[in-house]
C-alpha positions in Angstrom: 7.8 -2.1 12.5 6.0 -3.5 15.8 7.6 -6.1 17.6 6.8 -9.4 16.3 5.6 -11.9 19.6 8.6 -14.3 19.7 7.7 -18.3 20.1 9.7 -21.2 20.3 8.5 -24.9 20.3 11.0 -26.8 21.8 11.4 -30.6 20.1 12.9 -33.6 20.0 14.5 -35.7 17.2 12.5 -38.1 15.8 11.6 -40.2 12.2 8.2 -39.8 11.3 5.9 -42.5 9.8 3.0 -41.2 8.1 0.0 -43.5 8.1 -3.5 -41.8 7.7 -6.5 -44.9 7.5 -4.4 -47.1 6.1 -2.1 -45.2 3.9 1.5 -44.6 5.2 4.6 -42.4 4.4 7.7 -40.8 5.6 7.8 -37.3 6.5 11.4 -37.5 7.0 13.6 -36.6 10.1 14.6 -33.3 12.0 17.9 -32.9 11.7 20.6 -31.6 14.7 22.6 -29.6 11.5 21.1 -28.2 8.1 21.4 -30.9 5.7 21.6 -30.6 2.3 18.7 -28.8 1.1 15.8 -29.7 -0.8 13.3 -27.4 -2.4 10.6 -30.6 -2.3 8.0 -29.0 -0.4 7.5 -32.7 1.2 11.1 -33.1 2.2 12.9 -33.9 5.2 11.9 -30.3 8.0 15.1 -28.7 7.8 14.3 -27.1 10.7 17.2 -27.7 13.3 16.1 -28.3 17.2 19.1 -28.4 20.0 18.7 -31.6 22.0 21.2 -31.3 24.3 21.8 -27.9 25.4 18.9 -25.6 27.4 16.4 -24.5 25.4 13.6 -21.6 26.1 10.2 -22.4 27.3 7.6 -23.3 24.6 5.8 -20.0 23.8 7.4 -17.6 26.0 8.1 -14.0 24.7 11.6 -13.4 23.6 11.0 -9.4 23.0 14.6 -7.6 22.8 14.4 -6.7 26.4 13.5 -9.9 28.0 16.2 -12.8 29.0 17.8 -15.2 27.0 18.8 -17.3 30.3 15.3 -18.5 31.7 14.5 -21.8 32.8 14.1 -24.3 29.8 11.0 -26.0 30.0 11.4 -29.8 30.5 11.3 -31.4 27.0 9.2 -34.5 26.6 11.0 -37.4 26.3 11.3 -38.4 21.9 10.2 -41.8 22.1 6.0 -39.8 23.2 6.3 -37.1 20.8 6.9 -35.9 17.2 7.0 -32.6 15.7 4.5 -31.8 12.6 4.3 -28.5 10.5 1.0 -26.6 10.2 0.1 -23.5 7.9 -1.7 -20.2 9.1 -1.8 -16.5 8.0 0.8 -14.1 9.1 -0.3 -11.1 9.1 0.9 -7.9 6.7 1.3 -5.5 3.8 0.2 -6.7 0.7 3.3 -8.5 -0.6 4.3 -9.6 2.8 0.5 -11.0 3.9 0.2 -14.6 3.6 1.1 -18.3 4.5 3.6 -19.3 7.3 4.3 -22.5 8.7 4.5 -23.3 12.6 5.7 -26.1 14.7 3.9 -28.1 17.0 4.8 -30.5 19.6 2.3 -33.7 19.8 1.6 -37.1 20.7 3.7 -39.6 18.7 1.0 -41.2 16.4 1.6 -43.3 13.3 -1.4 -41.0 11.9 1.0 -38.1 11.4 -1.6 -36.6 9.3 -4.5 -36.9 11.3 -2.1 -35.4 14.4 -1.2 -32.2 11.4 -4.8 -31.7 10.7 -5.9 -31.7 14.2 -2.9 -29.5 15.0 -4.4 -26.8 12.4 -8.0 -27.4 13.3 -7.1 -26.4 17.2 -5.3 -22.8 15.7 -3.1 -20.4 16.5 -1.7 -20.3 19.9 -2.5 -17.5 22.5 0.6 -16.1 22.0 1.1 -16.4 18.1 -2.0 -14.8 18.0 -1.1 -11.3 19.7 -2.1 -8.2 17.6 -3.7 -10.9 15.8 0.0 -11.5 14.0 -1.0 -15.1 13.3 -4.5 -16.2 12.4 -6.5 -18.6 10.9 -9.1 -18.7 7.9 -10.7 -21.8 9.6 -13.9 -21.5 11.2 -13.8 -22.3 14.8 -15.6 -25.6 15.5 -14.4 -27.0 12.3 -13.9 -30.7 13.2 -11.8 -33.6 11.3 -14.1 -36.1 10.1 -11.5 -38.4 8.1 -8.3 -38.5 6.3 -7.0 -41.2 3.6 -4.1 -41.0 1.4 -4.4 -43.1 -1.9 -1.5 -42.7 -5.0 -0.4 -39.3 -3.4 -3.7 -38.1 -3.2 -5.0 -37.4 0.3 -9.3 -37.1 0.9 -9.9 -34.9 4.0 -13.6 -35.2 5.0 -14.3 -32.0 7.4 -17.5 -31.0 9.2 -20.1 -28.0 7.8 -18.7 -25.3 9.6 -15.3 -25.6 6.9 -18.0 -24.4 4.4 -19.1 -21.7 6.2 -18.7 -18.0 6.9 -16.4 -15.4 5.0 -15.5 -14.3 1.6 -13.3 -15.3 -1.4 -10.4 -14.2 0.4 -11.3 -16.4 3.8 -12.3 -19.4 1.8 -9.2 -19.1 -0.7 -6.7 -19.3 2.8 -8.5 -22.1 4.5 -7.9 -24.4 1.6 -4.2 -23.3 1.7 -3.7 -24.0 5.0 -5.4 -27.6 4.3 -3.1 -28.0 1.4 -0.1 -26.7 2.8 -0.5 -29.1 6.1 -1.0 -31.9 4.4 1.6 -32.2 1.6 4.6 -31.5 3.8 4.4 -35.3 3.7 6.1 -37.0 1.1 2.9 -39.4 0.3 0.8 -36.3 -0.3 1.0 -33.9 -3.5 -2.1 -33.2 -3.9 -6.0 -32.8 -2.1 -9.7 -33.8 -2.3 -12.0 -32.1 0.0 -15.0 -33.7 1.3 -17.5 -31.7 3.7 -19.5 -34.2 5.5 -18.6 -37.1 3.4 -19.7 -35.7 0.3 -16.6 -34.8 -2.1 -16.7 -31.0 -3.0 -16.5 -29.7 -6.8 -18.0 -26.0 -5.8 -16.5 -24.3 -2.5 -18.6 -21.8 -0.2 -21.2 -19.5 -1.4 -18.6 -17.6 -3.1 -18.5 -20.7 -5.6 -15.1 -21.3 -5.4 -14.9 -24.5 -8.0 -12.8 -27.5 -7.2 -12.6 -29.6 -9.7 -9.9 -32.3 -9.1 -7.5 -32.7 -6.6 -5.3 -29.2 -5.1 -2.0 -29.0 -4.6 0.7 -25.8 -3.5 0.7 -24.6 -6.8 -3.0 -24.1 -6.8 -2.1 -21.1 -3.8 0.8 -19.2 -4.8 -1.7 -16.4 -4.3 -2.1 -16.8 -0.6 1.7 -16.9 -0.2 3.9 -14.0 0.6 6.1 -12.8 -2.3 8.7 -13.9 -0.6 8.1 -17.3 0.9 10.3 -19.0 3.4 9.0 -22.7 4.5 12.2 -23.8 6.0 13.0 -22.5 8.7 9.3 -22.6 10.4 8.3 -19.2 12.3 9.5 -19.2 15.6 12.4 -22.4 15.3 15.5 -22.7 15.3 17.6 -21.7 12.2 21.0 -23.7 12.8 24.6 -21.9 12.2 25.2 -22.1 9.6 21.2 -21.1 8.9 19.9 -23.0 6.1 16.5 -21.7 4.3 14.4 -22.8 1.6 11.3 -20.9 0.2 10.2 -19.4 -2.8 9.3 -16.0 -4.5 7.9 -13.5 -7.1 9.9 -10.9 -7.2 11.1 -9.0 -10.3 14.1 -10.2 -11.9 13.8 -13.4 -9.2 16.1 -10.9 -6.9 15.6 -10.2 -3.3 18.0 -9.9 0.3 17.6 -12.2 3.3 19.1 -10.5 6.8 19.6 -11.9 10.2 19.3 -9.7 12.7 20.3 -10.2 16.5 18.1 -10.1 19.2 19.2 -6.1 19.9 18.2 -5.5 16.1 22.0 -5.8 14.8 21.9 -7.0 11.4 24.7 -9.7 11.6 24.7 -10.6 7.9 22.6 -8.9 4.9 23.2 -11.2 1.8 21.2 -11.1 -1.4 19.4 -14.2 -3.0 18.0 -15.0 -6.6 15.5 -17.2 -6.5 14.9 -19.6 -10.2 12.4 -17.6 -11.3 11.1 -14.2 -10.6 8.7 -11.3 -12.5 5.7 -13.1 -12.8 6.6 -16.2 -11.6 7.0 -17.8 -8.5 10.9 -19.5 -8.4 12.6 -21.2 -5.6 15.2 -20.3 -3.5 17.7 -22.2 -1.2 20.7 -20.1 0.6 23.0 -20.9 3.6 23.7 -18.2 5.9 26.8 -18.2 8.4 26.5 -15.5 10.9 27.9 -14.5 14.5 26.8 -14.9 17.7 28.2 -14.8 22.0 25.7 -17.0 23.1 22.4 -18.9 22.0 19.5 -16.0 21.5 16.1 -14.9 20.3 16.8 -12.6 16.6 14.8 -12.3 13.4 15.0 -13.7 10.1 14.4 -11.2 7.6 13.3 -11.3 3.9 12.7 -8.4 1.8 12.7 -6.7 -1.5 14.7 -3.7 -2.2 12.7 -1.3 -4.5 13.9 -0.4 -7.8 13.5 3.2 -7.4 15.4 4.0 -4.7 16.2 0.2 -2.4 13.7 1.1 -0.2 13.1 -2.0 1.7 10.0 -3.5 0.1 7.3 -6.8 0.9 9.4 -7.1 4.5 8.7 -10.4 6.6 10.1 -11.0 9.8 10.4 -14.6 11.3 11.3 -15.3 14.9 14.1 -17.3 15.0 16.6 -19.1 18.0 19.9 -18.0 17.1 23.1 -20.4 18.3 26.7 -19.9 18.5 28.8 -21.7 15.3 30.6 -25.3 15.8 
């Protein structure tokens, strides 16, 4: 497989207070462990960040041949930033093709959801973007308009260009990623979308109809088969690593590896998800593996064929390895 371009957004630790126009709620801390897990899509980001030790410049590649001991970029002090999640495409197979959530670094803002949406709006990073890996389904020059959250439901009012250009597929994906960004907070399950202040009911020239608020659910098809949310692409994963998705996969069976940043496979474990074969279950598994020092390795998810375990629907996540304890 082609190397995957490796980022890291360093962070700080901070509580979030969603407030978007009015409307406020908690989109839950990042913790320095893996906490108990929760499969709640709007949960506390399990996604561990080191606060006291080095850590490797934002975006900087982290191929197998490059150093692990480069200058760590100077982290912004907590009480001027927070950390919010944001959805694009990672590119791949059919099966492995699909959402994938990022971290970004911004402004602390009690409008955590403005800061998300603007986040997605501005794209995929230089780097992310390589061999087009990472993409986006929204046009460029899209523009937030306004954002309010009322009984869980959240109205996003976006300019024309949303509406415009591309097929089914495109116009299927930008609403994910609108969905997807927006109800990783707890005061958002599900979304209205408004294109220059008028609420739409029919998507797109393709006719896509929306009629009622979205949620997740309303995706799966734009998500991987095998889904992992938690850890984001390109963190942190903790030791032990804890991650939470979910999956389609027959028989709700499926292997998670992690894999060093020489390509070692460290540990190789296999997962069952709570549903599988034509529906989409959730999975939560803690991994303990083994490392000398803190590194760049991969996250691995895949699905062993029946035929013959040929690795099938592979992803590949980025991930900052640490030492146990």
């Amino acid at each position: 497989m082609k190397p995957i371009s490796r980022i890291f957004i360093a962070g700080v630790l901070v509580a979030f207070i969603a407030a978007c126009n009015g409307s406020t709620g908690d989109l839950g801390s990042i913790p320095s462990a893996a906490p108990t897990p929760s499969v709640d899509p709007s949960g506390s980001d399990m996604t561990p960040l080191p606060i006291d030790t080095p850590t490797p410049a934002p975006l900087q590649s982290a191929d197998p041949g490059a150093s692990s001991s480069q200058a760590p970029t100077p982290i912004p002090s907590k009480a001027e930033t927070m950390i919010v999640r944001v959805y694009f495409v990672l590119g791949g197979e059919p099966g492995s093709v699909g959402l994938v959530p990022v971290l970004r670094v911004v402004p602390k803002s009690v409008a955590v959801g403005k800061a998300a949406m603007d986040a997605l709006l501005a794209g995929p990073t230089a780097d992310e973007s390589g061999e087009r890996t990472i993409t986006s389904a929204v046009p460029d020059g899209t523009t937030l308009l306004g954002l309010s959250i009322k009984k869980s439901v959240a109205t996003v009012d976006l300019s024309t260009e949303f509406d415009s250009g591309g097929g089914t597929a495109s116009m299927q994906y930008r609403l994910a990623q609108v969905v997807y960004t927006l109800t990783q907070f707890s005061t958002v399950k599900t979304v209205v979308f408004q294109i220059e202040g008028q609420t739409v009911t029919v998507f797109g020239s393709e006719g896509i109809v929306l009629d009622g608020p979205v949620g997740r659910a309303d995706y799966y098809d734009q998500l991987p088969s095998i889904f992992v949310d938690r850890p984001a692409y390109g963190a942190a994963i903790g030791n032990p690593a804890r991650v939470t998705g979910n999956a389609n996969v027959f028989e709700a069976q499926f292997r998670m590896a992690v894999l060093d940043r020489a390509g070692k496979t460290l540990v190789d474990a296999p997962v069952m998800a709570t549903c599988g074969t034509g529906c989409r279950g959730t999975f939560s598994v803690t991994l303990d593996y083994a490392v000398a020092k803190a590194q760049w390795g991969t996250l691995r998810v895949y699905d062993p064929s029946e035929k013959d375990g040929t690795p099938e629907d592979i992803r590949d996540y980025p991930v900052w390895l640490v030492p146990a304890g």
